[in-house]
LUMKE-507271 format. One record per residue (C-alpha): residue in three letters; chain; x, y, z. Coordinates in steps of 0.02 Angstrom, whole numbers. Example, Ala and Ser with C-alpha at 12.3 -4.5 7.8 and 13.67 -1.06 7.14 Angstrom:
BEGIN
<aa:ALA&ch:A&xx:615&yy:-225&zz:390>
<aa:SER&ch:A&xx:684&yy:-53&zz:357>
REM end
This chain:
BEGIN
<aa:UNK&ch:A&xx:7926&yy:-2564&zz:-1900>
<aa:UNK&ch:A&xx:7771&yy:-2630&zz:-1813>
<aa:UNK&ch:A&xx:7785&yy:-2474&zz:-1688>
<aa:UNK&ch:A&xx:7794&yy:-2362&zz:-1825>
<aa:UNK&ch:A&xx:7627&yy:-2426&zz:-1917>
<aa:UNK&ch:A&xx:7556&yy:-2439&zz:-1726>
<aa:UNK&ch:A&xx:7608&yy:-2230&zz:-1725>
<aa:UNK&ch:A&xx:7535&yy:-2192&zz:-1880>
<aa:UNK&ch:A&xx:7375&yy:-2259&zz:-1864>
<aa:UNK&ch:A&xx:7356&yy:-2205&zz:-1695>
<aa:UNK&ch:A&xx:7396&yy:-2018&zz:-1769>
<aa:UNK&ch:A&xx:7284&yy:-2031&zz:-1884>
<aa:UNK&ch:A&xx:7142&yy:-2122&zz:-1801>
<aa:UNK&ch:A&xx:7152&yy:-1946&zz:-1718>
<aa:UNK&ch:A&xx:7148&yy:-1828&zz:-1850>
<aa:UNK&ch:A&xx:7050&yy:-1908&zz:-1977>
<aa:UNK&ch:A&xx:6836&yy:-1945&zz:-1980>
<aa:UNK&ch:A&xx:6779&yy:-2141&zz:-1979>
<aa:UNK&ch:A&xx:6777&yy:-2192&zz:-2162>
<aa:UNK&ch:A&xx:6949&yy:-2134&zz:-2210>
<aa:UNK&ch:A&xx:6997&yy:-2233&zz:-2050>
<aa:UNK&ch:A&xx:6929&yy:-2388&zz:-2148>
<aa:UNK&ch:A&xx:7007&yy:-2350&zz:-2311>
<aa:UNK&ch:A&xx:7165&yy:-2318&zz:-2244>
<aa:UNK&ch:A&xx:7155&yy:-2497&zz:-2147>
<aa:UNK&ch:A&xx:7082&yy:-2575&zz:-2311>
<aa:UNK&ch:A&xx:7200&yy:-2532&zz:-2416>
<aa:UNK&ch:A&xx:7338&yy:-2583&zz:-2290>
<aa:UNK&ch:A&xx:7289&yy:-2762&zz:-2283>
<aa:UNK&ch:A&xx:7261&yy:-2783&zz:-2480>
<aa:UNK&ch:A&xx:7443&yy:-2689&zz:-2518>
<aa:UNK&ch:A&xx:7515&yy:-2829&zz:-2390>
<aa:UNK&ch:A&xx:7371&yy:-2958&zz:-2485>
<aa:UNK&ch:A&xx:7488&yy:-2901&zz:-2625>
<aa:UNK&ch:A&xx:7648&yy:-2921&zz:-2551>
<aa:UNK&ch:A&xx:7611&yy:-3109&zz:-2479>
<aa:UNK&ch:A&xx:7542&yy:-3168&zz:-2652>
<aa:UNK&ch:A&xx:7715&yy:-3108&zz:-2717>
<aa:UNK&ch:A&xx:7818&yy:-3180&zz:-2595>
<aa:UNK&ch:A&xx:7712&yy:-3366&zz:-2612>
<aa:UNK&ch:A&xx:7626&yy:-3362&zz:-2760>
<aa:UNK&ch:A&xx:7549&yy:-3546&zz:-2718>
<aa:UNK&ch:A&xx:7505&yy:-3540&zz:-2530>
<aa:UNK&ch:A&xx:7422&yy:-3695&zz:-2448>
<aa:UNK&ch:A&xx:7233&yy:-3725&zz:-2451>
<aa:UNK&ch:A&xx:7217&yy:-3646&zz:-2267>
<aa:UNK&ch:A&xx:7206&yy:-3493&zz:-2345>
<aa:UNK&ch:A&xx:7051&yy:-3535&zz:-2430>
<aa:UNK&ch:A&xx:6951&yy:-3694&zz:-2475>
<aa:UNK&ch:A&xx:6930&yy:-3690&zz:-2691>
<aa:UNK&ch:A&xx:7073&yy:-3772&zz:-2724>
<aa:UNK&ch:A&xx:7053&yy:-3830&zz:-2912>
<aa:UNK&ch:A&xx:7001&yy:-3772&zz:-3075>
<aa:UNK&ch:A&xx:6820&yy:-3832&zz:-3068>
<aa:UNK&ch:A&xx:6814&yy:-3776&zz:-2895>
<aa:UNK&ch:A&xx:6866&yy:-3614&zz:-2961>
<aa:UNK&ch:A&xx:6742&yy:-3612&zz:-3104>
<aa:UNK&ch:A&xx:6588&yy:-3646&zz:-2983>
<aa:UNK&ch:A&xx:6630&yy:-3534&zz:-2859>
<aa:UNK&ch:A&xx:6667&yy:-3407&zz:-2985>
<aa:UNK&ch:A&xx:6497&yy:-3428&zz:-3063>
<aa:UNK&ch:A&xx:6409&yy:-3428&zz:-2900>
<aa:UNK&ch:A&xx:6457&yy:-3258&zz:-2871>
<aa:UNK&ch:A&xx:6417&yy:-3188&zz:-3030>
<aa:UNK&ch:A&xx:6255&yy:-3261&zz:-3034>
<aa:UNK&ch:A&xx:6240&yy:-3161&zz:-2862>
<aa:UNK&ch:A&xx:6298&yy:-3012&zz:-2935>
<aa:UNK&ch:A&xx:6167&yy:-3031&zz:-3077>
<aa:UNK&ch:A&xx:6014&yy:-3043&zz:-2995>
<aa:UNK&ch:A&xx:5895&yy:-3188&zz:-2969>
<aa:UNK&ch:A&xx:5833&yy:-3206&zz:-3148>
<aa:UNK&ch:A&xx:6004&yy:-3228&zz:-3212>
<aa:UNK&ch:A&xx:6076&yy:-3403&zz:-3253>
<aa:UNK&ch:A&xx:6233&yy:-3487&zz:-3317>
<aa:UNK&ch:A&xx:6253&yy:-3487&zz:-3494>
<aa:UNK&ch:A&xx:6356&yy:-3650&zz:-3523>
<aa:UNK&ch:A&xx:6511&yy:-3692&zz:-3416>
<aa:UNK&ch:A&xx:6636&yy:-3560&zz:-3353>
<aa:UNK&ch:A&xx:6831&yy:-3593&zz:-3416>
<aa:UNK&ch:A&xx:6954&yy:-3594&zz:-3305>
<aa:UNK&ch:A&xx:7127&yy:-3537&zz:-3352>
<aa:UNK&ch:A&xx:7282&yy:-3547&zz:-3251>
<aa:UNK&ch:A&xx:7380&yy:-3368&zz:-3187>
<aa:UNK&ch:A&xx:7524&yy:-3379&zz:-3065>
<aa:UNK&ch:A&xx:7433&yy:-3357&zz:-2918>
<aa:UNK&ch:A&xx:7271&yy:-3456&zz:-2939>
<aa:UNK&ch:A&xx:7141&yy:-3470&zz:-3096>
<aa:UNK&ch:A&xx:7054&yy:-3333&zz:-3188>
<aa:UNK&ch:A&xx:6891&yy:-3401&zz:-3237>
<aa:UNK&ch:A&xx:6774&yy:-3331&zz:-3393>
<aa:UNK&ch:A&xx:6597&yy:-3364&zz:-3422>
<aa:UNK&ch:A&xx:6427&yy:-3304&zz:-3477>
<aa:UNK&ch:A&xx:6264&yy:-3246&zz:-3380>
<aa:UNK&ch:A&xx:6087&yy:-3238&zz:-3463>
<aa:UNK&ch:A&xx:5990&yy:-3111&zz:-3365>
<aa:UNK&ch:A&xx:5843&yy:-2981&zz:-3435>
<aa:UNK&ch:A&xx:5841&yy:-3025&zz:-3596>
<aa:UNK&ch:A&xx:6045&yy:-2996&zz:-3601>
<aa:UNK&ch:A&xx:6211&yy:-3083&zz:-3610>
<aa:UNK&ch:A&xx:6322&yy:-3038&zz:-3485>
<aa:UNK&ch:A&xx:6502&yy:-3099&zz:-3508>
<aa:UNK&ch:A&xx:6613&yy:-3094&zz:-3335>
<aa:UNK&ch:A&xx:6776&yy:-3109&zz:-3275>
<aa:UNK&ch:A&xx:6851&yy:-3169&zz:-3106>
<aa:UNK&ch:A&xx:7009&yy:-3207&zz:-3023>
<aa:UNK&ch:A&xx:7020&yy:-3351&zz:-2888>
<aa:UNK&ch:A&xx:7216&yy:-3299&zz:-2767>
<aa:UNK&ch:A&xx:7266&yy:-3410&zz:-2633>
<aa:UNK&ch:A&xx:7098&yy:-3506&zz:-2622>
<aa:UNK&ch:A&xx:6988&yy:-3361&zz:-2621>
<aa:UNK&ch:A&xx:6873&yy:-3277&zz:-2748>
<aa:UNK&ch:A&xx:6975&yy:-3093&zz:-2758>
<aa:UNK&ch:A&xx:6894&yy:-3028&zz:-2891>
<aa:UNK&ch:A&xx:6729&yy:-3031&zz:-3002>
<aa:UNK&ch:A&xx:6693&yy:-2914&zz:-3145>
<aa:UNK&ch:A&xx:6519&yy:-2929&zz:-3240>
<aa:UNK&ch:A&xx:6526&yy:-2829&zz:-3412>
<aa:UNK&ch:A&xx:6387&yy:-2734&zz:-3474>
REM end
């Protein structure tokens, strides 16, 4: 199996230009991302260091507050719920005159996911 995916990317590091090189490898590692958070939905902490729901919360608002800008700021606390493979964590940004609700997802330890709505 490992020879085969060895093949194939050496065929197609060949034939194809630089960036569809990189989005062929990306998308390798998250389907087998995927396919690990399946097998062991609750791997240890190695994996990543947030390993509460607060944790989850503050890293969760960290990033969003990234994502916003440097005039946004935390409206009240982000909640924390619990999914099978981590926390999905809900808040609300103040930036520009604007609310900004978000949404994020917190797998194996790691932030996987942010979305900010506008």
């Amino acid at each position: 199996m490992t020879m085969k995916l060895l093949w194939a990317f050496a065929t197609l590091a060949a034939a194809t230009p630089i960036h569809a090189q990189v989005i062929i490898v990306d998308d390798y590692y998250a389907r087998q991302a995927y396919r690990d958070a399946r097998r062991k939905p609750y791997l240890p902490n190695d994996h990543g260091s947030i390993a509460s729901a607060q944790e989850a919360a503050d890293a969760c608002s960290e990033k969003a507050l990234y994502q916003a800008g440097p005039a946004a700021k935390l409206t009240g606390p982000a909640h924390a719920s619990t999914m099978s493979t981590g926390w999905e964590v809900e808040g609300l940004i103040t930036a520009a005159d604007s609310e900004i609700p978000f949404v994020c997802s917190v797998r194996n330890g790691l932030v996987s996911g942010l979305m900010l709505r506008k």
